[in-house]
TORDREN-149348 format. One record per residue: x, y, z of N, C-alpha, C in turn; residue in one letter. Coordinates in nm, 4 decimals. Layout:
N
n_u:n_v:n_w:ca_u:ca_v:ca_w:c_u:c_v:c_w:r
X:Y:Z:X:Y:Z:X:Y:Z:A
...
This chain:
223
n_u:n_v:n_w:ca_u:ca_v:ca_w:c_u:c_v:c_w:r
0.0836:-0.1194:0.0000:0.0000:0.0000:0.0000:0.0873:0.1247:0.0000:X
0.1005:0.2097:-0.1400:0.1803:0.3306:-0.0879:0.0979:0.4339:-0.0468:X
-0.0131:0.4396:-0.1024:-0.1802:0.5874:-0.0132:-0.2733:0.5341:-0.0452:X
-0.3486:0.5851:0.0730:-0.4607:0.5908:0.1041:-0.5590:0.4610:0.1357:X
-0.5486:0.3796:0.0333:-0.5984:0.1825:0.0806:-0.5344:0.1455:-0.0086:X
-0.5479:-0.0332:0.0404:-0.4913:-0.1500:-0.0022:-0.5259:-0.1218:-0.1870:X
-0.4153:-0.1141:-0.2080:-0.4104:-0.1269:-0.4221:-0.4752:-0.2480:-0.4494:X
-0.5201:-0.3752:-0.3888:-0.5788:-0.4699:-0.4010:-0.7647:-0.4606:-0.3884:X
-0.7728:-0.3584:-0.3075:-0.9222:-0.3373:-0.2932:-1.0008:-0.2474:-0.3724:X
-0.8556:-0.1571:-0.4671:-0.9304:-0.0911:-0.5291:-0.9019:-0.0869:-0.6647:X
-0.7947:-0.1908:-0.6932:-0.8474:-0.2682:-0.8006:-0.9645:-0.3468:-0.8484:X
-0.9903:-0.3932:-0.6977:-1.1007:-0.5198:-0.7035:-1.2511:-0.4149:-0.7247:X
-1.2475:-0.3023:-0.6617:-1.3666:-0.2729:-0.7069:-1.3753:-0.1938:-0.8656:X
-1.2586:-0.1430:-0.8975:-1.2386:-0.0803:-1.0022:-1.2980:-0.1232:-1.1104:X
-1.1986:-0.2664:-1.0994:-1.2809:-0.3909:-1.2368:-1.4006:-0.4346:-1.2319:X
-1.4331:-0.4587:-1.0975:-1.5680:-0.4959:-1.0951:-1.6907:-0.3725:-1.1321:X
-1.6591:-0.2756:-1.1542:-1.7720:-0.1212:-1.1934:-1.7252:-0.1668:-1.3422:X
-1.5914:-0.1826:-1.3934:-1.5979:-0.2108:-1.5281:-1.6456:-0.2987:-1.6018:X
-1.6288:-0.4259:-1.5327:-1.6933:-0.5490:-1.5932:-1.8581:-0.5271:-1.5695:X
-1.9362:-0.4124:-1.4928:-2.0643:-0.4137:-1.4980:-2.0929:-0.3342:-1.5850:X
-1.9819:-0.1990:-1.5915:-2.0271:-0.1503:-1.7415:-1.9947:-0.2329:-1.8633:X
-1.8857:-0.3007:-1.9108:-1.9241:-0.3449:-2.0432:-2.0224:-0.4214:-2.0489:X
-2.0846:-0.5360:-1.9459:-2.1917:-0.6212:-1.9453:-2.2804:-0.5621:-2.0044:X
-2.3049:-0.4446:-1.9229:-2.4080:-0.3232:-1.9921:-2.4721:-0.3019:-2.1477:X
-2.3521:-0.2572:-2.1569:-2.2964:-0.2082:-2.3250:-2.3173:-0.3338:-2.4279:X
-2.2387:-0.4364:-2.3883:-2.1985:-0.5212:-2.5234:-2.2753:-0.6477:-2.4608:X
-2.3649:-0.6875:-2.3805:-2.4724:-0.8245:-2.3705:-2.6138:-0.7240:-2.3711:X
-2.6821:-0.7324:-2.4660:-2.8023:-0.7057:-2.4576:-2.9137:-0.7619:-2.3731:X
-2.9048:-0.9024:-2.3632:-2.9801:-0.9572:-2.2930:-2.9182:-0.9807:-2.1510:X
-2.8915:-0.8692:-2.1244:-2.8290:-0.8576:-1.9677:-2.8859:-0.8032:-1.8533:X
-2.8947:-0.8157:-1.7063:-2.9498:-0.7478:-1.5900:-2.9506:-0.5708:-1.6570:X
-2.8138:-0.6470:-1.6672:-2.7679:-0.4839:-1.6272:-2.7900:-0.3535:-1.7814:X
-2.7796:-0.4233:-1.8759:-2.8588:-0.3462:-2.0045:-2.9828:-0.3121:-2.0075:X
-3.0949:-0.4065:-1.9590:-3.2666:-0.3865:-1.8674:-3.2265:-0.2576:-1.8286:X
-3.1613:-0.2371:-1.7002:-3.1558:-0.1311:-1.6120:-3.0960:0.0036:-1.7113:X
-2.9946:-0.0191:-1.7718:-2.9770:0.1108:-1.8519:-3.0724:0.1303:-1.9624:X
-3.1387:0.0344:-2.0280:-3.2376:0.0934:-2.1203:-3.3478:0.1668:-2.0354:X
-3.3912:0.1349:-1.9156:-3.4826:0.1551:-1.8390:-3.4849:0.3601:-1.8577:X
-3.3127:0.4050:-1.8632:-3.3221:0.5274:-1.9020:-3.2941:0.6074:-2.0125:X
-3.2647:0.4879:-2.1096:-3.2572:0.5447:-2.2439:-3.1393:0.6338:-2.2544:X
-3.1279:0.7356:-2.3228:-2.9908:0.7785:-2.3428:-2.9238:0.8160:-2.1956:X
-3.0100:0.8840:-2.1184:-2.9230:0.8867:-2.0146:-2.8646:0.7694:-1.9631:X
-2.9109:0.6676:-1.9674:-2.8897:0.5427:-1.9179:-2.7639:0.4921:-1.9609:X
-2.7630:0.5195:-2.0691:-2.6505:0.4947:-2.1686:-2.5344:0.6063:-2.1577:X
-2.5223:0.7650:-2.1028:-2.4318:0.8245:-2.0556:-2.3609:0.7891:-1.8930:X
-2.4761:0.7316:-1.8246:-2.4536:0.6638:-1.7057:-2.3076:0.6256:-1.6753:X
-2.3607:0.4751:-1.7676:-2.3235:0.3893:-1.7760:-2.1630:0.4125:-1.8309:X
-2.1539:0.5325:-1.9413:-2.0262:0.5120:-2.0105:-1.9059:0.6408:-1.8956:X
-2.0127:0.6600:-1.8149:-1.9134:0.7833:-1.7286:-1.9110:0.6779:-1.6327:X
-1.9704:0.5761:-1.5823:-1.9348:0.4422:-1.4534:-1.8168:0.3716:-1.5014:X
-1.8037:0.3126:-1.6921:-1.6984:0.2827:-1.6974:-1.5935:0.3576:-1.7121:X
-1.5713:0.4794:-1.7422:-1.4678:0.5871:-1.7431:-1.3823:0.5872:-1.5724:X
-1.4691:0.6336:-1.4837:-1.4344:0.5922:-1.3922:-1.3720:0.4809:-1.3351:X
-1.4205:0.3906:-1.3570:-1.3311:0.2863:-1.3138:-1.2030:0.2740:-1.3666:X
-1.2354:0.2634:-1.5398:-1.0493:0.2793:-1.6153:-0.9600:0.3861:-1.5538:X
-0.9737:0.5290:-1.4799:-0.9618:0.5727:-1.4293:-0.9052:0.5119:-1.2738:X
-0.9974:0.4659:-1.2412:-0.9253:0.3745:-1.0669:-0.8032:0.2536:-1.1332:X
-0.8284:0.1836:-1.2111:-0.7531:0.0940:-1.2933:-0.5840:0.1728:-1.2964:X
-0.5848:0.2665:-1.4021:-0.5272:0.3564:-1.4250:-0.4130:0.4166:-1.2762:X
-0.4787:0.4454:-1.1440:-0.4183:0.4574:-1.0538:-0.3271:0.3801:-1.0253:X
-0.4038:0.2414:-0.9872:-0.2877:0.1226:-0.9286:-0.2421:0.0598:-0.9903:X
-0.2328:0.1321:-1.1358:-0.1064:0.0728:-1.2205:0.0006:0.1550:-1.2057:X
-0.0095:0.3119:-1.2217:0.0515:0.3794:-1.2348:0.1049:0.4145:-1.0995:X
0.0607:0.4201:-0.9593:0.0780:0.4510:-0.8546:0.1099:0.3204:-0.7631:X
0.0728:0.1648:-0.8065:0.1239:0.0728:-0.7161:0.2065:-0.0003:-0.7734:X
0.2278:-0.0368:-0.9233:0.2393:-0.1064:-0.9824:0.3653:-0.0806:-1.0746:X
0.3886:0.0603:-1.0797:0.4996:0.0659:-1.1677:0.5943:0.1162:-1.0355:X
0.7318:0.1343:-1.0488:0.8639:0.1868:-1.0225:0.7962:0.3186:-0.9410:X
0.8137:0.3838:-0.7700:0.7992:0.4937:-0.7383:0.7817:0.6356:-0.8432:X
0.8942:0.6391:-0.9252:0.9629:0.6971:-0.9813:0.8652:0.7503:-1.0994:X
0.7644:0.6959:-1.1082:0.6264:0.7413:-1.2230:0.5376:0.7502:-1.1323:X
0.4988:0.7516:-0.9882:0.3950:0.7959:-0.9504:0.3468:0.9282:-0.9848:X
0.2485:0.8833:-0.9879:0.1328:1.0865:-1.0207:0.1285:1.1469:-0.8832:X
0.1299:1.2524:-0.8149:0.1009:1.2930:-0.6694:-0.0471:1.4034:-0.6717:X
-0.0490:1.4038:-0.8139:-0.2301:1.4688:-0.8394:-0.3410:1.3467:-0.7912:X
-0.2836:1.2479:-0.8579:-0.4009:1.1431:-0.7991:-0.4262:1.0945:-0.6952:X
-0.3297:1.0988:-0.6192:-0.3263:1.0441:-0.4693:-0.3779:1.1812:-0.3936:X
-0.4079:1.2942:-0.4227:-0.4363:1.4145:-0.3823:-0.6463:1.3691:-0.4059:X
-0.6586:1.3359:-0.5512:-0.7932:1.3322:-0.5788:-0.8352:1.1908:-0.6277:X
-0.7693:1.0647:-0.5705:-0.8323:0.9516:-0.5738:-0.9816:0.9381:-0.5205:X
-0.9853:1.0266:-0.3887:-1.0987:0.9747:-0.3448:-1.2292:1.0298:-0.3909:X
-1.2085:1.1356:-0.5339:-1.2786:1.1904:-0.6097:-1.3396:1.0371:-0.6696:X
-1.2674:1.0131:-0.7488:-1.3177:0.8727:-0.8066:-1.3818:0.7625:-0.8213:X
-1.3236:0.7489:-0.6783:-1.3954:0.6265:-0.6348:-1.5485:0.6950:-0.5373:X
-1.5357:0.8011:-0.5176:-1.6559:0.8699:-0.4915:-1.7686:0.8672:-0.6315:X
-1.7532:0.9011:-0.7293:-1.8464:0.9187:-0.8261:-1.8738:0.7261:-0.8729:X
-1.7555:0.6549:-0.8278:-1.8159:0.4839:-0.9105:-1.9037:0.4774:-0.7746:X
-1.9058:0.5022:-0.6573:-2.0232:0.4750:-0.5813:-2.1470:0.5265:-0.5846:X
-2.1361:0.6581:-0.6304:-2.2825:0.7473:-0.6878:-2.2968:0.6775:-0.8342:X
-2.2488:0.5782:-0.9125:-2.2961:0.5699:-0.9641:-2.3804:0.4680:-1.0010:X
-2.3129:0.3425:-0.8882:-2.3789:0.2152:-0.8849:-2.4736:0.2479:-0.7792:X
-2.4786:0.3275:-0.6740:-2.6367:0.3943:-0.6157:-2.7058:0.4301:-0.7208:X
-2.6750:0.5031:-0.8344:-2.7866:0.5292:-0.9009:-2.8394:0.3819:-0.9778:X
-2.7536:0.3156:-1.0365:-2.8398:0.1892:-1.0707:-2.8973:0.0835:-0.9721:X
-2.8362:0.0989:-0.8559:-2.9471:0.0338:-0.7546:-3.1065:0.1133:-0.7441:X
-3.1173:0.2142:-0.7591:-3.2429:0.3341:-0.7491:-3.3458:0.3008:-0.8506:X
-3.2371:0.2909:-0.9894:-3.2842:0.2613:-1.1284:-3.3947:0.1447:-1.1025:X
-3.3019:0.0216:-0.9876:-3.3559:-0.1275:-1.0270:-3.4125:-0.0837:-0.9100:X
-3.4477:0.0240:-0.8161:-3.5349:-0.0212:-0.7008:-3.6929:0.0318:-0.7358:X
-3.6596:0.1124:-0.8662:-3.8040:0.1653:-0.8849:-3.9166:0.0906:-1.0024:X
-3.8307:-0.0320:-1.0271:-3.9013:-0.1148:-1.1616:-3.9793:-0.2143:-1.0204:X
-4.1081:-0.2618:-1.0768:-4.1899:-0.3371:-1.0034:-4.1261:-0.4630:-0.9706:X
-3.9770:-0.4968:-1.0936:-3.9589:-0.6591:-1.0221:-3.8238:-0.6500:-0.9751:X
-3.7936:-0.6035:-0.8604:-3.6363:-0.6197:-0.8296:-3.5528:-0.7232:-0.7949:X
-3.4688:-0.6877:-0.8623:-3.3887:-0.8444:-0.9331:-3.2495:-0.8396:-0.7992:X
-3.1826:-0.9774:-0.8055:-3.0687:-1.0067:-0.6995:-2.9400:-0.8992:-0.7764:X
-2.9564:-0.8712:-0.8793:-2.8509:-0.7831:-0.9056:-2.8147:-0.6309:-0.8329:X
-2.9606:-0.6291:-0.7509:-2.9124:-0.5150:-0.6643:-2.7872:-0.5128:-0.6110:X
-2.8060:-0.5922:-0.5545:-2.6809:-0.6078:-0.4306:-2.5602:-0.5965:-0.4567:X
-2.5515:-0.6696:-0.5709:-2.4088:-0.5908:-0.6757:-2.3984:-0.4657:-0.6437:X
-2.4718:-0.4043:-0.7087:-2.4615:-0.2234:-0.7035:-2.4250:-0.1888:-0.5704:X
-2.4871:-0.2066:-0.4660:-2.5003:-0.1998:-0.3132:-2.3253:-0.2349:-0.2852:X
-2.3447:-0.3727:-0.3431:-2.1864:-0.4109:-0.2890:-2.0823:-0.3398:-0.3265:X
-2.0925:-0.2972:-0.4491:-1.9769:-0.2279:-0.4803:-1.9550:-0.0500:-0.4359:X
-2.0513:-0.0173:-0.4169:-2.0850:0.1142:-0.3604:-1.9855:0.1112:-0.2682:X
-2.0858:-0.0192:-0.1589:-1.9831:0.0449:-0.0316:-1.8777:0.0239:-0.0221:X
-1.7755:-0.0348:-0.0785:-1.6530:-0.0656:-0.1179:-1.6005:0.0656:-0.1740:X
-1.6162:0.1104:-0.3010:-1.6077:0.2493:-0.3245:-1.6049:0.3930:-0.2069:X
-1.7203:0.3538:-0.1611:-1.7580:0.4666:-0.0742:-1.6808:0.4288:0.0691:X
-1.5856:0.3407:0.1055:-1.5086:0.2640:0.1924:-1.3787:0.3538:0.1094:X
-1.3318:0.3018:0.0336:-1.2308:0.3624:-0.0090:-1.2145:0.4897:-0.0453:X
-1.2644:0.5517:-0.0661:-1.2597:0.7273:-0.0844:-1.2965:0.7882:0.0617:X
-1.3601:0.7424:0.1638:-1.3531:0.7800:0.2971:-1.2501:0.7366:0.3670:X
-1.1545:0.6596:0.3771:-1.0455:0.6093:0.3892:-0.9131:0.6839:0.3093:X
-0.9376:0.7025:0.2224:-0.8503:0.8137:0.1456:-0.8298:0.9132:0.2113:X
-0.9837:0.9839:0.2418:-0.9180:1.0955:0.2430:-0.8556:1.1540:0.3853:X
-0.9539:1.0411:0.4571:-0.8720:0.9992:0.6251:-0.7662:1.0341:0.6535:X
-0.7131:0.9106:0.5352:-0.5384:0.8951:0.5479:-0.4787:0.9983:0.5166:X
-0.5316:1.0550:0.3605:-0.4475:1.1686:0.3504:-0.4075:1.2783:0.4057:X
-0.5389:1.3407:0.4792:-0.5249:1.4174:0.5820:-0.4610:1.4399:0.7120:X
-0.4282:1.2911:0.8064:-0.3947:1.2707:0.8902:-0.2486:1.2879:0.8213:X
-0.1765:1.2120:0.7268:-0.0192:1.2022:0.7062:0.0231:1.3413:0.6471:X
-0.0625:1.4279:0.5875:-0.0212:1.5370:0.5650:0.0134:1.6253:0.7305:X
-0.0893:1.6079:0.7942:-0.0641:1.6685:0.9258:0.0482:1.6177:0.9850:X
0.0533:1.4875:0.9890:0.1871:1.4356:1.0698:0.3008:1.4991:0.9761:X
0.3540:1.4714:0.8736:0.4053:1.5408:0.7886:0.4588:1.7016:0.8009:X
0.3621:1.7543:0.8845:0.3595:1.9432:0.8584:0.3938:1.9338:1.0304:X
0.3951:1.8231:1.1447:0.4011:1.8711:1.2793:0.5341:1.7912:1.3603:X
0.5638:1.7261:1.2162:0.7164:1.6389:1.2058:0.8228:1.7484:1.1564:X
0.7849:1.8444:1.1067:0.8427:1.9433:0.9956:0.8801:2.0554:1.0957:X
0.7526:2.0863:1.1658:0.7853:2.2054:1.2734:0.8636:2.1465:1.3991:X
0.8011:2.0574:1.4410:0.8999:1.9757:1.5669:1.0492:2.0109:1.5184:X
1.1134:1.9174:1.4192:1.2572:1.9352:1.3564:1.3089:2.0542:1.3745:X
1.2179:2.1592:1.3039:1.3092:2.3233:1.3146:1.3036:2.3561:1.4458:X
1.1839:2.3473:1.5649:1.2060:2.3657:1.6778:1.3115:2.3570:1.6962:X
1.3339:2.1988:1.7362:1.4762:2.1189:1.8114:1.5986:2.1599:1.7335:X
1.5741:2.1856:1.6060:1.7016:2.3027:1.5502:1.7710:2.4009:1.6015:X
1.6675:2.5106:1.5741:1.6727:2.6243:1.6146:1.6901:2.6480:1.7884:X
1.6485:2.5474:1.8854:1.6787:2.5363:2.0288:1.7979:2.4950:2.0315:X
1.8756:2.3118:1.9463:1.9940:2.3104:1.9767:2.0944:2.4223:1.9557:X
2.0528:2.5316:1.8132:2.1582:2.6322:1.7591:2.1763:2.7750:1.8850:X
2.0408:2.7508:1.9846:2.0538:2.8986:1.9883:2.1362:2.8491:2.1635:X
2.1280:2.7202:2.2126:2.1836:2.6471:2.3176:2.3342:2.6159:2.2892:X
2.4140:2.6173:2.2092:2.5042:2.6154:2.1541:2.6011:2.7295:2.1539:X
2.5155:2.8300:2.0866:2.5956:2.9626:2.0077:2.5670:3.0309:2.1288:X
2.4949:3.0370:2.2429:2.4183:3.1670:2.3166:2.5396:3.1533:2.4287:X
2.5223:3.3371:2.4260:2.6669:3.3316:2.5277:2.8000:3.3817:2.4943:X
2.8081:3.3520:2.3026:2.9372:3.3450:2.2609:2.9547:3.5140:2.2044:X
3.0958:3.5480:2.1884:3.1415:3.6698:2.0849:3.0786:3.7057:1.9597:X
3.0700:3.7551:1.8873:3.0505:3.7078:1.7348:3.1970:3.6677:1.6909:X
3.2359:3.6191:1.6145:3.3395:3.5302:1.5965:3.4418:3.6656:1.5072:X
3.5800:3.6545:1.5365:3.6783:3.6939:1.4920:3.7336:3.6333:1.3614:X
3.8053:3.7136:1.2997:3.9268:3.6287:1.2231:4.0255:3.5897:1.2630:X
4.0836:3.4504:1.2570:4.1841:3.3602:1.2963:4.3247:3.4540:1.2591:X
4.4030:3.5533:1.3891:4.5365:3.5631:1.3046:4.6515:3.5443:1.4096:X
4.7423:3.5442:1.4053:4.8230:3.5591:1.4977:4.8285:3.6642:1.5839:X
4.8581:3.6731:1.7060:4.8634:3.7530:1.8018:4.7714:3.7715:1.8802:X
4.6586:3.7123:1.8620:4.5366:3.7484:1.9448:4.4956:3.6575:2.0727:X
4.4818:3.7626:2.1971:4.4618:3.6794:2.3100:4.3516:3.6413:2.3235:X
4.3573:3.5258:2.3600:4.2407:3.3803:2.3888:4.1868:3.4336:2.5361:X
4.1335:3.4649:2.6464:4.1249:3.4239:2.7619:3.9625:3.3819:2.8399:X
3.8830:3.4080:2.7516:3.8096:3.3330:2.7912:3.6726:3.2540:2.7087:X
3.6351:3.1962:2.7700:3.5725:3.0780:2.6495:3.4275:3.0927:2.5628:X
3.3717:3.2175:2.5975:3.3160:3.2686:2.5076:3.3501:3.3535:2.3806:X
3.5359:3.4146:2.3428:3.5422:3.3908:2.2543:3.5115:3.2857:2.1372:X
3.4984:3.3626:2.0038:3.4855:3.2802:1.9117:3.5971:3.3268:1.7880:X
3.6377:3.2689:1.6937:3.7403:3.2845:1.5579:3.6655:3.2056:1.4887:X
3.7025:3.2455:1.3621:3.6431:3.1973:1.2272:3.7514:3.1681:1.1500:X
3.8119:3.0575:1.0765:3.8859:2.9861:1.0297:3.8432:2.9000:0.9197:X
3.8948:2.9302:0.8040:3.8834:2.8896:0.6877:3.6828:2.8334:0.6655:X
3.6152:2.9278:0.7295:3.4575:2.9449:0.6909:3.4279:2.8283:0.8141:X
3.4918:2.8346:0.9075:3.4346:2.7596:1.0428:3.4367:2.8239:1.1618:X
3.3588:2.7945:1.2479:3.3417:2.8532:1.3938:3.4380:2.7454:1.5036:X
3.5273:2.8356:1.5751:3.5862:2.7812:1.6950:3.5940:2.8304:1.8111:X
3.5796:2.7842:1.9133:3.5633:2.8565:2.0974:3.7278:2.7921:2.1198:X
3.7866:2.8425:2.2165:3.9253:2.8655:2.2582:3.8650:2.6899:2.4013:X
3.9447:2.5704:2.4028:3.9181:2.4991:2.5146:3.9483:2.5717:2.6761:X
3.8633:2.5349:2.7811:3.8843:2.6059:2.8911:4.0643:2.6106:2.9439:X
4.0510:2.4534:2.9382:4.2055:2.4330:3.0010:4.3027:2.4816:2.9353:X
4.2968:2.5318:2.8120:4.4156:2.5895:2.7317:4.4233:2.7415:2.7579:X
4.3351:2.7717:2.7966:4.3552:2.9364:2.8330:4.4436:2.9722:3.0007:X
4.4911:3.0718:2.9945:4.5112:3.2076:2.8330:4.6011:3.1411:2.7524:X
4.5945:3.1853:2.5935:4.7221:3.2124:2.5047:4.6895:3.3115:2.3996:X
4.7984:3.2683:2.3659:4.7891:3.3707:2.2330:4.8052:3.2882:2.1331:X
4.7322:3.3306:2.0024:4.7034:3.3041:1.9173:4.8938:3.3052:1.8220:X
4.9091:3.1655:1.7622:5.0526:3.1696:1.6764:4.9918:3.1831:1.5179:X
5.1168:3.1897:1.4222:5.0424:3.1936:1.2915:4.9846:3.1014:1.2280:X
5.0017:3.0186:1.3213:4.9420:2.8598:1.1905:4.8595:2.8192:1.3603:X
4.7241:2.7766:1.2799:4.5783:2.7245:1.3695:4.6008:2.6230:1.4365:X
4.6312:2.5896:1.5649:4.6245:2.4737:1.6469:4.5069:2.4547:1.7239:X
4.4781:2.3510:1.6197:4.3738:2.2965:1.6310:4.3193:2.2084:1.7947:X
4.4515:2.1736:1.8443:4.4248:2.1032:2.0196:4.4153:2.2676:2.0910:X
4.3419:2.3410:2.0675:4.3503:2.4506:2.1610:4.1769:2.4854:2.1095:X
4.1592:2.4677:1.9970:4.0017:2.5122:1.9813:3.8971:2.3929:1.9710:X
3.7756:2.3833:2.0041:3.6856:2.3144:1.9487:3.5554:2.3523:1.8626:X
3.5369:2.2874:1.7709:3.4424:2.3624:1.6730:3.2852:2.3842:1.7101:X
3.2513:2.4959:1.6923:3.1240:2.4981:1.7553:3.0194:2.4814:1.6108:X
2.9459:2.3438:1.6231:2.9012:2.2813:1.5043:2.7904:2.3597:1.4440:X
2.7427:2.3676:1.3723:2.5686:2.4771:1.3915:2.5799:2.5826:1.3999:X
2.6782:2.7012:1.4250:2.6837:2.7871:1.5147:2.7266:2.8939:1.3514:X
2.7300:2.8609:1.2522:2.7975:2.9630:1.1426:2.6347:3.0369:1.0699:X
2.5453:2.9570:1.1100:2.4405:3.1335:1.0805:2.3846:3.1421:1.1963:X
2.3669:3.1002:1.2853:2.3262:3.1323:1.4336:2.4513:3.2525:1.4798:X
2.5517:3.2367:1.4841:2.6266:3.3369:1.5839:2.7156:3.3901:1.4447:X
2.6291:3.4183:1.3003:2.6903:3.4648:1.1836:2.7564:3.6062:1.1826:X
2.8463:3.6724:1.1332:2.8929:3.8215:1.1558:3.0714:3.8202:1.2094:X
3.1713:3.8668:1.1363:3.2519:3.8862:1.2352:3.3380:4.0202:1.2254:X
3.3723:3.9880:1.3245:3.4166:4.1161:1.4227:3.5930:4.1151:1.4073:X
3.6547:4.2336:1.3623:3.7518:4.2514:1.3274:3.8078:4.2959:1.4496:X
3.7764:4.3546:1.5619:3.8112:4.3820:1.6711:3.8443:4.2219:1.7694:X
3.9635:4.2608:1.8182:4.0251:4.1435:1.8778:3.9660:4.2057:2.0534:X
3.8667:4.0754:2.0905:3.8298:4.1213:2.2232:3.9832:4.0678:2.3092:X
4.0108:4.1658:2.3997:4.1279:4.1745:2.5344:4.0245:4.1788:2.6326:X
């Protein structure tokens, strides 16, 4: 299952709205042709927008379960449950069709059955979709929270950072230097010194996160 329901259930109803529309169409002496002549041309637009629909659901879980991630549509998984919404309004309407003729036949239940299957799956859709978009958007803000708290727990406290040169006194550990586009704090136990011309590195530790949080530097050598 990659959204919204099992690709197996909505295949299964997909084909089954299709195999009731062609029955329709191409067996004349069928349940289900009775019921669409019953409305004459409309009966017959019904019928060809019930099978549209379904090739349509078909169409999904080929393209969305069935092939490689990498060709999924993300429009359809947005408006699947459009779909399978209209194949359930539409086998309600031929249950209506067959509930208003004087002899109602066992083929109702077909219609019935597949409805709620339909109407199961597009309420389930849009369930899902909704809920994982939210988790999605409160997974998204959580992250920058705990970001933006580790960066500002980190950097808070410090200098704005210097340029790395020789001569400059270290003495206490809220300095910061900037070195070849990195942030470094002076270690406690190494203080005081002074800064030699080449960066020794066992005297600073890098403060990770900290280059647009504590961004800006300061040409003034704090004493």
């Amino acid at each position: 299952m990659k959204t919204h329901f099992s690709w197996l259930t909505r295949f299964y109803v997909s084909g089954s709205v299709l195999v009731t529309a062609c029955i329709a169409m191409l067996d004349p002496w069928s349940q289900h042709r009775g019921i669409m002549d019953q409305d004459g041309y409309g009966g017959a637009v019904a019928i060809g927008l019930l099978a549209f629909t379904a090739l349509a659901g078909l169409f999904d879980v080929l393209i969305n379960d069935w092939l490689p991630p990498r060709y999924s549509l993300r429009c359809t998984h947005r408006h699947r449950h459009l779909v399978f919404m209209a194949m359930a309004i539409g086998q309600v309407a031929l249950a209506f069709v067959e509930a208003r003729s004087d002899d109602i036949r066992p083929v109702m239940a077909r219609y019935l059955l597949d409805a709620c299957v339909a109407s199961l799956v597009a309420c389930l859709g849009v369930y899902s979709h909704y809920w994982r978009t939210r988790r999605e958007d409160a997974a998204a803000f959580v992250a920058g929270a705990a970001d933006a708290l580790r960066r500002a727990m980190e950097c808070g406290g410090y200098y704005p950072p210097i340029l790395y040169a020789a001569g400059q006194l270290m003495h206490a550990q809220s300095q910061t230097v900037r070195f070849e586009g990195r942030i470094y704090a002076p270690i406690g136990a190494t203080l005081p010194f002074t800064t030699s011309g080449q960066f020794e590195s066992m005297k600073f530790r890098e403060l990770t996160g900290c280059a647009e949080s504590c961004d800006g530097t300061n040409e003034e050598v704090t004493k």
